[in-house]
TORKOL-4160 file (C-alpha; in steps of 0.2 Angstrom, whole numbers, padded with zeros to 4 digits, m for minus):
394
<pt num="1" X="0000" Y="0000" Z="0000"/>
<pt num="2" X="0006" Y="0017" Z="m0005"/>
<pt num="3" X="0009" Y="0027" Z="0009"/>
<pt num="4" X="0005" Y="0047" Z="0009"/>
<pt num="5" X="0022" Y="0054" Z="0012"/>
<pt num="6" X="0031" Y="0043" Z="0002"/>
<pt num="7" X="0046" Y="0049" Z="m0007"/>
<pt num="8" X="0049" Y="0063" Z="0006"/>
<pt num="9" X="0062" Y="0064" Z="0016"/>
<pt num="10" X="0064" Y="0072" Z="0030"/>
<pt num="11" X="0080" Y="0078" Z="0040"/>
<pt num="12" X="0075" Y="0077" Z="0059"/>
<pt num="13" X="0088" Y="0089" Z="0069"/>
<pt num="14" X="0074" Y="0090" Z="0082"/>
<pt num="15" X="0079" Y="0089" Z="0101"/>
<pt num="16" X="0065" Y="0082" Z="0116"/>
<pt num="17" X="0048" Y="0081" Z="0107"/>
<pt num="18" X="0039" Y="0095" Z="0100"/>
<pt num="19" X="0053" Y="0095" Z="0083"/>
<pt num="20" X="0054" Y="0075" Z="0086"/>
<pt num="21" X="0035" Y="0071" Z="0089"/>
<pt num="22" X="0034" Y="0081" Z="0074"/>
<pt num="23" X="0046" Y="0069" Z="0063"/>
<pt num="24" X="0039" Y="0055" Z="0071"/>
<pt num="25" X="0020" Y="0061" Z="0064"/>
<pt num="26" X="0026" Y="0061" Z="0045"/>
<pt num="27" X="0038" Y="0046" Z="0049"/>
<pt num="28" X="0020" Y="0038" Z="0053"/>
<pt num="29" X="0012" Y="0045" Z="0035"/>
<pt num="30" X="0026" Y="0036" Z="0026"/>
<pt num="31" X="0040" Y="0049" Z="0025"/>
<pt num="32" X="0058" Y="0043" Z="0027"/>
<pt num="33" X="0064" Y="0051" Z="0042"/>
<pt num="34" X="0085" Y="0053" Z="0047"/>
<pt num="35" X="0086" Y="0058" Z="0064"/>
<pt num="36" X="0102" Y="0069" Z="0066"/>
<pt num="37" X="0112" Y="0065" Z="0083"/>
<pt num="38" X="0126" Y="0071" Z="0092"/>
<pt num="39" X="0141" Y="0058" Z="0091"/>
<pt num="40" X="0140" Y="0052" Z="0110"/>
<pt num="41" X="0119" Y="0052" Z="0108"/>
<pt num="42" X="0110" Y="0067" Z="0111"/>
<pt num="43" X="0103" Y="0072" Z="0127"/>
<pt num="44" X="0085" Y="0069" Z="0122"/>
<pt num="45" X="0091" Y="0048" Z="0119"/>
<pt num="46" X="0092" Y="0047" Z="0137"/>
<pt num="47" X="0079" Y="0053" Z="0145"/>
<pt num="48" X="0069" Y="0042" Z="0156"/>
<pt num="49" X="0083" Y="0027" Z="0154"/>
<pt num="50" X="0076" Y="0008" Z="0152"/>
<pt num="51" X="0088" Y="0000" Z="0142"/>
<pt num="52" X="0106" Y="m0007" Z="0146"/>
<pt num="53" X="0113" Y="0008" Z="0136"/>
<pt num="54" X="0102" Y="0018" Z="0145"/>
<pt num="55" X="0090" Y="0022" Z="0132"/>
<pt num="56" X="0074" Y="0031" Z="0138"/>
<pt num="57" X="0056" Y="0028" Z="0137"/>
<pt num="58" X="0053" Y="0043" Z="0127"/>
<pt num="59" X="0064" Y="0041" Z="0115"/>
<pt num="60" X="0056" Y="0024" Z="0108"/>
<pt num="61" X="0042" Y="0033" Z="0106"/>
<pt num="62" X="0048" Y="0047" Z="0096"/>
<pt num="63" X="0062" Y="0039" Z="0086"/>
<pt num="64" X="0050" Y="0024" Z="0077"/>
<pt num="65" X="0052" Y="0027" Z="0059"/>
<pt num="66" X="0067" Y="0035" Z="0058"/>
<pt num="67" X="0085" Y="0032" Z="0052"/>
<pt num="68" X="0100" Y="0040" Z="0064"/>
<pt num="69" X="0117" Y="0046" Z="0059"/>
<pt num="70" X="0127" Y="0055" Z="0070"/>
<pt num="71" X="0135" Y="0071" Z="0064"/>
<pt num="72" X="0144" Y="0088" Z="0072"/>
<pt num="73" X="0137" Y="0102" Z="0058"/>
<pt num="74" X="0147" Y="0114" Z="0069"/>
<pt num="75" X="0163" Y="0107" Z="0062"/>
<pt num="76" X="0169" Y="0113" Z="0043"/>
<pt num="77" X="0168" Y="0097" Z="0036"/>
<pt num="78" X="0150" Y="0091" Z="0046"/>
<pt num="79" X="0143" Y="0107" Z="0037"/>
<pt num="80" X="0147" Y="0100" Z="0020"/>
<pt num="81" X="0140" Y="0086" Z="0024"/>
<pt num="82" X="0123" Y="0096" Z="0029"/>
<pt num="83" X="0124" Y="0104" Z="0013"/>
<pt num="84" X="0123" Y="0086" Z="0005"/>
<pt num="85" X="0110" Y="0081" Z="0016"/>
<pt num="86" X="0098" Y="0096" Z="0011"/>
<pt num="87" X="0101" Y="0095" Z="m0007"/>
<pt num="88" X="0093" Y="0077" Z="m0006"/>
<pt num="89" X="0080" Y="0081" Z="0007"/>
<pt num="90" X="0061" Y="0089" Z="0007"/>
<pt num="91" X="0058" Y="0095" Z="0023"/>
<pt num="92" X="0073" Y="0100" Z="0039"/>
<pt num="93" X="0063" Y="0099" Z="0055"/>
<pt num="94" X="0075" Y="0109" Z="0071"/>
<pt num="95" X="0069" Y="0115" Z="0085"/>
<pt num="96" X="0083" Y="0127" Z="0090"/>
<pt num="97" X="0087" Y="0143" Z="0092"/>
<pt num="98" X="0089" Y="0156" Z="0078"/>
<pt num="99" X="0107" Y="0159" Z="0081"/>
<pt num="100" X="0110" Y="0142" Z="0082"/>
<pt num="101" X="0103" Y="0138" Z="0067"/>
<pt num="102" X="0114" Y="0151" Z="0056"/>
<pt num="103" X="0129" Y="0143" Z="0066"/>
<pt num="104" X="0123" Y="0125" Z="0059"/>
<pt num="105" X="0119" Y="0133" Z="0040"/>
<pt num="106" X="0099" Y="0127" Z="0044"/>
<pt num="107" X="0091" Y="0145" Z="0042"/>
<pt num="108" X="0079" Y="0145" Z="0029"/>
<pt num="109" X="0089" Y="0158" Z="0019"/>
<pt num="110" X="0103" Y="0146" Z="0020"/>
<pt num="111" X="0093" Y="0132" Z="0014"/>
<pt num="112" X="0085" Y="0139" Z="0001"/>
<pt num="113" X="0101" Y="0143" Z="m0006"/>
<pt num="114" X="0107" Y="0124" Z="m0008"/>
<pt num="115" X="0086" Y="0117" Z="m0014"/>
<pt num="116" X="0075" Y="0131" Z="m0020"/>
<pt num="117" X="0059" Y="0120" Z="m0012"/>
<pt num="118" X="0064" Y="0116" Z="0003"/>
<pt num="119" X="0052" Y="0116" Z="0017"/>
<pt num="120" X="0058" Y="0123" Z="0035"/>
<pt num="121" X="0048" Y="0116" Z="0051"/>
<pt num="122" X="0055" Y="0125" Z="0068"/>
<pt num="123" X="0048" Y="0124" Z="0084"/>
<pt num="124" X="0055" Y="0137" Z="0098"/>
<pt num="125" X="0048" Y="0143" Z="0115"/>
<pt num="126" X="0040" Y="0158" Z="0112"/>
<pt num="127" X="0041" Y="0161" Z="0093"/>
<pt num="128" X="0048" Y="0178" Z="0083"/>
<pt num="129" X="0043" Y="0196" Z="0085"/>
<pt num="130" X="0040" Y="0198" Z="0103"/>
<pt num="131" X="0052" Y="0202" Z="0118"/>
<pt num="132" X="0051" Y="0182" Z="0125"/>
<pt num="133" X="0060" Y="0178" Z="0105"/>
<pt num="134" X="0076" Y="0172" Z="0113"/>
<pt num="135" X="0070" Y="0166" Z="0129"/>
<pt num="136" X="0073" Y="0146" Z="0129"/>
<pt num="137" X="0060" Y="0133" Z="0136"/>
<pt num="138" X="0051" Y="0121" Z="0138"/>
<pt num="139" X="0032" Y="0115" Z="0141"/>
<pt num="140" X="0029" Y="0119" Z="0158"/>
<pt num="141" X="0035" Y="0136" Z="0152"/>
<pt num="142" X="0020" Y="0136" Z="0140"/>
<pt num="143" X="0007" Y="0128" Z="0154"/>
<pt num="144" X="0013" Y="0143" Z="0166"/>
<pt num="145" X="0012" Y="0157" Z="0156"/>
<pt num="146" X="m0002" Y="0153" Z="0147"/>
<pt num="147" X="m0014" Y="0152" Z="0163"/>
<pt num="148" X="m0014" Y="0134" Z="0161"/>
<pt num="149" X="m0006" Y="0132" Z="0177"/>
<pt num="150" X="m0013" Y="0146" Z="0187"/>
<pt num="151" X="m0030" Y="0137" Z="0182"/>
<pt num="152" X="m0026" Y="0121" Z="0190"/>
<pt num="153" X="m0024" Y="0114" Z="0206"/>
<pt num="154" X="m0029" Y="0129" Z="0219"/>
<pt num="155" X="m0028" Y="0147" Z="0222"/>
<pt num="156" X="m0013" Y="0143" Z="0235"/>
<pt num="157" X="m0004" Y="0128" Z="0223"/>
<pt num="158" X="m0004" Y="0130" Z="0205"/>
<pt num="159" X="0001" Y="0113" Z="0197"/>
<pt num="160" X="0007" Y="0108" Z="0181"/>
<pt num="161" X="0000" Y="0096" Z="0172"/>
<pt num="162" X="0011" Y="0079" Z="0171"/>
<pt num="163" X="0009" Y="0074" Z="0152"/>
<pt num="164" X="0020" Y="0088" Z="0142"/>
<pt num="165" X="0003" Y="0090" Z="0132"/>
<pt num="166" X="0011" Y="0108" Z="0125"/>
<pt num="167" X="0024" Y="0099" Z="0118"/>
<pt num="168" X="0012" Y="0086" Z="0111"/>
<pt num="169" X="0002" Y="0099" Z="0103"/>
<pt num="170" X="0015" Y="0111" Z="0098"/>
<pt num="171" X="0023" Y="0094" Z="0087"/>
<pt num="172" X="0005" Y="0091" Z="0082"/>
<pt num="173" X="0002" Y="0108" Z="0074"/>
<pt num="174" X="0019" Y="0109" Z="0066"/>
<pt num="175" X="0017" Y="0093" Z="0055"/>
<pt num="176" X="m0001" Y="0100" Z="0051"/>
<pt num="177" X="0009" Y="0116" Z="0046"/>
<pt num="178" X="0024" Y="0104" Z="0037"/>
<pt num="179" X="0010" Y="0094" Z="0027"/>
<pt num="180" X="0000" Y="0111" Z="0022"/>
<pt num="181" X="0017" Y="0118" Z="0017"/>
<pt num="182" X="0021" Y="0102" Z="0005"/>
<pt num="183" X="0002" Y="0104" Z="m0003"/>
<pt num="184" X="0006" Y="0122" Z="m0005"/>
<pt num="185" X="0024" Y="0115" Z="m0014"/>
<pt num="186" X="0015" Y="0105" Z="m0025"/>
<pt num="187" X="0003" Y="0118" Z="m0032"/>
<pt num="188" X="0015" Y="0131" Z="m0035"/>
<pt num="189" X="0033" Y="0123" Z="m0033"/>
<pt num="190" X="0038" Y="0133" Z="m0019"/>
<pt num="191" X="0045" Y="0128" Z="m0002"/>
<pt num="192" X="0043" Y="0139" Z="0014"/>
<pt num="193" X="0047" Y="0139" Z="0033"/>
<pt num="194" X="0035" Y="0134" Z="0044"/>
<pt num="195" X="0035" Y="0139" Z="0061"/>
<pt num="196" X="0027" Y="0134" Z="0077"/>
<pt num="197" X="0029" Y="0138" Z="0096"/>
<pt num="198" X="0027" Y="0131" Z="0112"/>
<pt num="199" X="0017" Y="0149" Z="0119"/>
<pt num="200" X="0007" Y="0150" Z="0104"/>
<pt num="201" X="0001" Y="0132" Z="0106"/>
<pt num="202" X="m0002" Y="0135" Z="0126"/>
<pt num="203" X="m0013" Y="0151" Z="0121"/>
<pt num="204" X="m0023" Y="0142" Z="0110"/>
<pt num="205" X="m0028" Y="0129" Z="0121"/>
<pt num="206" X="m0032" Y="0142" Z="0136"/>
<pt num="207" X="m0040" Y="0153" Z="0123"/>
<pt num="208" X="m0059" Y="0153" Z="0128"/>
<pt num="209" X="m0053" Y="0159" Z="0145"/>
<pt num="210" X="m0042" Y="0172" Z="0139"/>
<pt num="211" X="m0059" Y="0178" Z="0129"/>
<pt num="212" X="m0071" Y="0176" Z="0142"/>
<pt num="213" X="m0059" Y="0187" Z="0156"/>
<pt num="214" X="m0057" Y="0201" Z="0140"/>
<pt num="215" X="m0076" Y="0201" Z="0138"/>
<pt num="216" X="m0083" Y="0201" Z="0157"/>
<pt num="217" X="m0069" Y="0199" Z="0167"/>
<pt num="218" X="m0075" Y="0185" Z="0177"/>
<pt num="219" X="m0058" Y="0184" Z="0185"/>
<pt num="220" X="m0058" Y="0163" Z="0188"/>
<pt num="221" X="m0046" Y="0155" Z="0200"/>
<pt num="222" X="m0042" Y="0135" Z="0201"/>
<pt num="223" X="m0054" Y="0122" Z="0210"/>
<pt num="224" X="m0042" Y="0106" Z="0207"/>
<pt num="225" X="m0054" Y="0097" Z="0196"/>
<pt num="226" X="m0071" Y="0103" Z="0198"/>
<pt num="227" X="m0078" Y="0111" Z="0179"/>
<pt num="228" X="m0082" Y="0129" Z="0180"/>
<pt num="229" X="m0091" Y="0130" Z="0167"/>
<pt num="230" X="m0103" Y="0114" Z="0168"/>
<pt num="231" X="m0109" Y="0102" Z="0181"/>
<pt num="232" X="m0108" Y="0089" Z="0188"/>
<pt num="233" X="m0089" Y="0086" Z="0181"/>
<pt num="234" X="m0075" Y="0082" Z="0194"/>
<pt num="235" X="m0067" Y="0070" Z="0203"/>
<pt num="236" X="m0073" Y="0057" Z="0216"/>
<pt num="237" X="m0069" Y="0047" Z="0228"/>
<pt num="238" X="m0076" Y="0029" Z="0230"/>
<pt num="239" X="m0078" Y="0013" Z="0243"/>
<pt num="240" X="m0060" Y="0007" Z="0233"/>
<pt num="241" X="m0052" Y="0021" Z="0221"/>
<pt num="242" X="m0057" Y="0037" Z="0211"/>
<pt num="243" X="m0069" Y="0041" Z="0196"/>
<pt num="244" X="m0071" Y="0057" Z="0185"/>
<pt num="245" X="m0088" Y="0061" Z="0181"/>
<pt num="246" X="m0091" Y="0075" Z="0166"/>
<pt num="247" X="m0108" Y="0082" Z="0161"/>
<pt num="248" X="m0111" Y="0095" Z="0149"/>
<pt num="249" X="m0128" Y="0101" Z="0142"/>
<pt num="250" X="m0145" Y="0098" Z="0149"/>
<pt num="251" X="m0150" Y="0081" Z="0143"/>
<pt num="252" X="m0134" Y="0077" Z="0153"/>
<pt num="253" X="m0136" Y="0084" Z="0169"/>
<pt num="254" X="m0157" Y="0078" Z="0167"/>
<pt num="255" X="m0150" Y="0061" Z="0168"/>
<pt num="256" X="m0138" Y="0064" Z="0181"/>
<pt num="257" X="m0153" Y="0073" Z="0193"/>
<pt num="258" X="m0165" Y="0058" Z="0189"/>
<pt num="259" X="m0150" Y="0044" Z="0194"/>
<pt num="260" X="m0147" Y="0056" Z="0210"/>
<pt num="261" X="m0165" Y="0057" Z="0215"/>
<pt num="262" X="m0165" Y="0075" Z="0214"/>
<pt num="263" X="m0179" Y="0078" Z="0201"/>
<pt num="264" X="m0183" Y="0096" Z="0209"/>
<pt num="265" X="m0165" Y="0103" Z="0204"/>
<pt num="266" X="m0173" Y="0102" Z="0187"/>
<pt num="267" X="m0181" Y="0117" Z="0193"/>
<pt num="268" X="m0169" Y="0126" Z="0202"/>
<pt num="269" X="m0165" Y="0143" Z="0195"/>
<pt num="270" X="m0146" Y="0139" Z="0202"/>
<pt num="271" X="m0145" Y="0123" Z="0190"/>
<pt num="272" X="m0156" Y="0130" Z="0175"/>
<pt num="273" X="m0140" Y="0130" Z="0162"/>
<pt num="274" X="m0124" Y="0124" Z="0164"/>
<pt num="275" X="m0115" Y="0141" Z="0170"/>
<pt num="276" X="m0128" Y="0141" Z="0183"/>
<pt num="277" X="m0122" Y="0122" Z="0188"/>
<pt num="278" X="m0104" Y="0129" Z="0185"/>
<pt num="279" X="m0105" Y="0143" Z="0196"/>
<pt num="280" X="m0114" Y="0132" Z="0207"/>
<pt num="281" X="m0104" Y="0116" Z="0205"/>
<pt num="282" X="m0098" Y="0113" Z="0221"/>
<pt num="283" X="m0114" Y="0110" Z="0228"/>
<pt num="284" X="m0118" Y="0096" Z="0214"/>
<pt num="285" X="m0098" Y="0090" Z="0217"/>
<pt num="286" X="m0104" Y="0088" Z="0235"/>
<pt num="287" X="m0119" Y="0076" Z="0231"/>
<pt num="288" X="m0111" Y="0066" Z="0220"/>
<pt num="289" X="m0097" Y="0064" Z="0228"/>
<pt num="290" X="m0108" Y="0058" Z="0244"/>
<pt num="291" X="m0116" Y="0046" Z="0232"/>
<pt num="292" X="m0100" Y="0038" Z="0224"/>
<pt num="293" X="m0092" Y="0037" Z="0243"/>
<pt num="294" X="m0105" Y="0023" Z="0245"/>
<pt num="295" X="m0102" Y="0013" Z="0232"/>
<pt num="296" X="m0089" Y="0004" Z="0223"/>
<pt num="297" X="m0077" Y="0010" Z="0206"/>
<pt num="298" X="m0088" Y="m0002" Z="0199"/>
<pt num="299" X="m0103" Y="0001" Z="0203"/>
<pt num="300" X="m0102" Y="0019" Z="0201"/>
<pt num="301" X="m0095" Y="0016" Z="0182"/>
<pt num="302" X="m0111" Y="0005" Z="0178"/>
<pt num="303" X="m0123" Y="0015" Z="0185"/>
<pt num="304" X="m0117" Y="0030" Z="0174"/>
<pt num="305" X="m0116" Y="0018" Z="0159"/>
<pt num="306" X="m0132" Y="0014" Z="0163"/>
<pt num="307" X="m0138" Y="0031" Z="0164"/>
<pt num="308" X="m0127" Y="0035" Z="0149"/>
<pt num="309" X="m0117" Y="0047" Z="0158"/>
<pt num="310" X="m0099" Y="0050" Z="0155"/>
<pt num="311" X="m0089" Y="0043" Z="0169"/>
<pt num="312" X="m0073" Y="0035" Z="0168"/>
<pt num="313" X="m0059" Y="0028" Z="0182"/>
<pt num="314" X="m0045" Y="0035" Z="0188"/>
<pt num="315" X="m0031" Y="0024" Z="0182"/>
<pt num="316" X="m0012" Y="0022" Z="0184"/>
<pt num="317" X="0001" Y="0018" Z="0170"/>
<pt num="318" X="m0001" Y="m0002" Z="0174"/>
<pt num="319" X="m0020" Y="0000" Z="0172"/>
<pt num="320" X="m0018" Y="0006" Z="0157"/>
<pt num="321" X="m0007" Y="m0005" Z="0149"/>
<pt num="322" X="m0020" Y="m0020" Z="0157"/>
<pt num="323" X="m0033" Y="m0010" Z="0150"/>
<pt num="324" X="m0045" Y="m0022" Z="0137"/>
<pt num="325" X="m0050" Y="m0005" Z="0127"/>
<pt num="326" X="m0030" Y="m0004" Z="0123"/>
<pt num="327" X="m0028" Y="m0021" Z="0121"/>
<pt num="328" X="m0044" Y="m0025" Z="0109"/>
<pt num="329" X="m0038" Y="m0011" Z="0097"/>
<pt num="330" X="m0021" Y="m0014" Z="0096"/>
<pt num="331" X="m0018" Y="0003" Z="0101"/>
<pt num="332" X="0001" Y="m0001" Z="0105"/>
<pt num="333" X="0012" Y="m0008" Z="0095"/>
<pt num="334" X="0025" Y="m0021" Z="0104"/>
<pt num="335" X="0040" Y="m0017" Z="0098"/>
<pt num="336" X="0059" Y="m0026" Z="0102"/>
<pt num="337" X="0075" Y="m0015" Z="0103"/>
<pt num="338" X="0093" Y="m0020" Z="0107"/>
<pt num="339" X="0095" Y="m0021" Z="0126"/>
<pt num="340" X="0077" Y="m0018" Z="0132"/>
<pt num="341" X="0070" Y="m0033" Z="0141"/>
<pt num="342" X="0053" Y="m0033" Z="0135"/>
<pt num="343" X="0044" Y="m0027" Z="0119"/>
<pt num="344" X="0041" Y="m0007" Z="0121"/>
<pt num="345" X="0023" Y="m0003" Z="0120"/>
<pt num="346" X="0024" Y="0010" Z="0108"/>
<pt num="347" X="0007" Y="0021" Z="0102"/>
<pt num="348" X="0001" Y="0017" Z="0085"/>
<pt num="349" X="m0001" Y="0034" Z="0075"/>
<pt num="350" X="m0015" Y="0043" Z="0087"/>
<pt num="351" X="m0025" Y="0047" Z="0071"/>
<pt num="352" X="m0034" Y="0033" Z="0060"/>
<pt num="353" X="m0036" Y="0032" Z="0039"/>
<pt num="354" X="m0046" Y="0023" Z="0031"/>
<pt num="355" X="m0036" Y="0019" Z="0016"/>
<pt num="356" X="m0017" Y="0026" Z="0020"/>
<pt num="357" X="m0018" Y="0024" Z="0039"/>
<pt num="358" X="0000" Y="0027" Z="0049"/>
<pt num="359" X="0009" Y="0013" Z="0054"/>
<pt num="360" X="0027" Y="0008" Z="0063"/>
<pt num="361" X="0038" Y="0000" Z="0052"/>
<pt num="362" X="0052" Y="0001" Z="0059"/>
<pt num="363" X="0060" Y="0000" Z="0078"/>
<pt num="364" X="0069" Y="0016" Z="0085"/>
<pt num="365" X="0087" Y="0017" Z="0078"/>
<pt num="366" X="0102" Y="0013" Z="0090"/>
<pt num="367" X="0114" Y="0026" Z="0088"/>
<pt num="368" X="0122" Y="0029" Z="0072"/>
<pt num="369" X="0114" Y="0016" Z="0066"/>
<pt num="370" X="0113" Y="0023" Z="0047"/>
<pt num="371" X="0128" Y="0034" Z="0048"/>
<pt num="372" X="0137" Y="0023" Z="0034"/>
<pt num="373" X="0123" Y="0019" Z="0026"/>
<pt num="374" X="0120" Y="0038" Z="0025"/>
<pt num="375" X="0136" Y="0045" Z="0021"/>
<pt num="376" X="0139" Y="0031" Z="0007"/>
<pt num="377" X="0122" Y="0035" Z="m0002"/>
<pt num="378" X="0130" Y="0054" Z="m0001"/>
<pt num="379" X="0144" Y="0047" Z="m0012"/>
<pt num="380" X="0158" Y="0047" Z="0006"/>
<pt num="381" X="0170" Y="0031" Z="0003"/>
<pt num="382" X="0171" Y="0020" Z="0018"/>
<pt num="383" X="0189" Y="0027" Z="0020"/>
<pt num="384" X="0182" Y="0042" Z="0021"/>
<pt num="385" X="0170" Y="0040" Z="0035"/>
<pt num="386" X="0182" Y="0034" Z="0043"/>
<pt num="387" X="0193" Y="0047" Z="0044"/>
<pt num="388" X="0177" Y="0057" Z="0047"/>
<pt num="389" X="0175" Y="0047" Z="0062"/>
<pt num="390" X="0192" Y="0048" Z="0069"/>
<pt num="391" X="0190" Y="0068" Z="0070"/>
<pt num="392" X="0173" Y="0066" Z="0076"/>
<pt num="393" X="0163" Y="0074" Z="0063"/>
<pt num="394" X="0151" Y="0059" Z="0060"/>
């Protein structure tokens, strides 16, 4: 089956996972992916380590798909060999500072100058034009400035959210930008730079409050996980672990009085819409949380499925992996590396089609895995790579 992006080639100098995620996106859709790495591995490899080699967690998941070479484009000879490398490639993915880029020959201008097409995916913290530009950082930056943060938890302890979600999304919207760009390319021949950023990512996300507190100033403050806007949604406590309930809309919250008994909210001007049962949530958190103290998960989960009403447990990473609705799917993708004990459970491509869907090919790279087979195709002799090697340039 033919895939979407292939015959596109992508140069992934991406670090962590908004550049990477990004890569590992169009990897997913078929495009061959290099992943360019420092020559002792870069930082990014090692986070969160699980193999003998110490290899992270977070890596598998963002290197699938993807060839590696290691390279130093800082060195006379490493920028030559960039120059190749672009001159065969489609898009350059890099998430790195400006500076940094012209230092490394991977500023559009630069790259334009070797292929006319070629497409530029960047990813920074804060983006160009404002005075944050140079500022370096990373998602908690974007769930803190954003409101995000000050949103959750309480009024006394903001709390940031565990999952680097801005990071996610900022990666997300930059290979909607990359795959736009290459439509673009194919009606008119031209390439372009693309550009996303974590800030603008976190703004998007918290926008609805930012336009609310513009409009009527409403001046909200966090209550942990208890909806503002809707009711009943929050968290609660049962006879044996911890449910989220979330209604929205008044067929929803009918369903939920009638389950409750409460019949005569329906009529309460405080529950008439749901601002009015946001505003007055905490009462409705209160009796529901009374109700799922005397009961079990289970029971709880069935009576809402019963009721039809959105309700889910709280679980922990080994939940989920024993989890029948990831299992029944196939949602992830068992996958053997050198070194690791166990297949990794790696996420299939989070978004499904019907006829050129995403898929894992291939296992995450050790490092350097490709670097000959790389440098050969480029037209380097083996004598010469390893001379290359000897100085530390590849």
């Amino acid at each position: 089956m033919t895939k979407v992006l292939e015959g596109i080639r992508v140069l992934d100098f991406g670090r962590y996972i908004a550049g990477p995620y990004c890569g590992t996106l169009l990897g997913d859709m078929g495009a061959e992916v290099i992943r360019i790495e420092k020559i002792d591995g870069s930082e990014d490899r090692f986070l969160s380590p699980i193999t003998d080699k110490g290899d992270g967690a977070l890596f598998m998941q963002l290197a699938r798909n993807k060839l590696c070479m290691t390279l130093n484009p800082m060195k006379p000879e490493g920028r030559e060999i960039v120059k190749k490398l672009v001159a065969t490639a489609d898009i350059v993915i890099a998430n790195l500072p400006p500076d940094t880029l012209a230092k490394m020959g991977l500023d559009y201008e630069s790259l334009k100058a070797i292929k006319e097409d070629i497409i530029l995916t960047t990813v920074s913290a804060f983006g160009r034009g404002g005075p944050y530009a140079n500022r370096v950082g990373f998602d908690g930056l974007g769930q803190a400035m954003s409101g995000a943060m000050y949103m959750s938890g309480t009024p006394e302890q903001p709390v940031k959210a565990y999952p680097p979600f801005i990071d996610f999304g900022t990666a997300s919207l930059s290979a909607f930008g990359t795959m736009a760009a290459l439509f673009e390319r194919q009606k008119t021949g031209k390439g372009q730079m693309v550009e996303g950023s974590l800030f603008s990512t976190a703004l998007t996300m918290m926008n609805g409050t930012a336009i609310e507190q513009a409009a009527i100033k409403r001046n909200r403050v966090a209550t942990v996980n208890r909806s503002q806007t809707s009711a009943p949604a929050d968290t609660f406590k049962t006879k044996d672990g911890w449910v989220l309930v979330q209604s929205v809309g008044g067929p929803l919250f009918k369903r939920w009085a009638d389950l409750m008994g409460e019949e005569h909210w329906l009529e309460d001007p405080r529950f008439k819409d749901d601002i009015s049962r946001g505003d007055h949530g905490e009462i409705i958190s209160e009796r529901l949380a009374t109700w799922c103290a005397e009961r079990t998960s289970a029971e709880v989960l069935s009576a809402m499925e019963e009721a039809r009403l959105p309700a889910g447990p709280i679980m922990s990473p080994q939940d989920v992996l024993d989890d029948p609705h990831v299992a029944a799917p196939g949602l992830f993708q068992p996958t053997e590396y050198p070194g690791l004990d166990v297949p990794a459970p790696l996420m299939k491509t989070p978004v499904e089609l019907s006829e050129t869907p995403g898929e894992i090919r291939s296992r995450p790279p050790t490092l350097g895995e490709h670097t000959d087979q790389i440098m050969n195709e480029l037209g380097y002799s083996a004598e010469e790579i390893a001379e290359l090697k000897e100085k530390r340039v590849v």
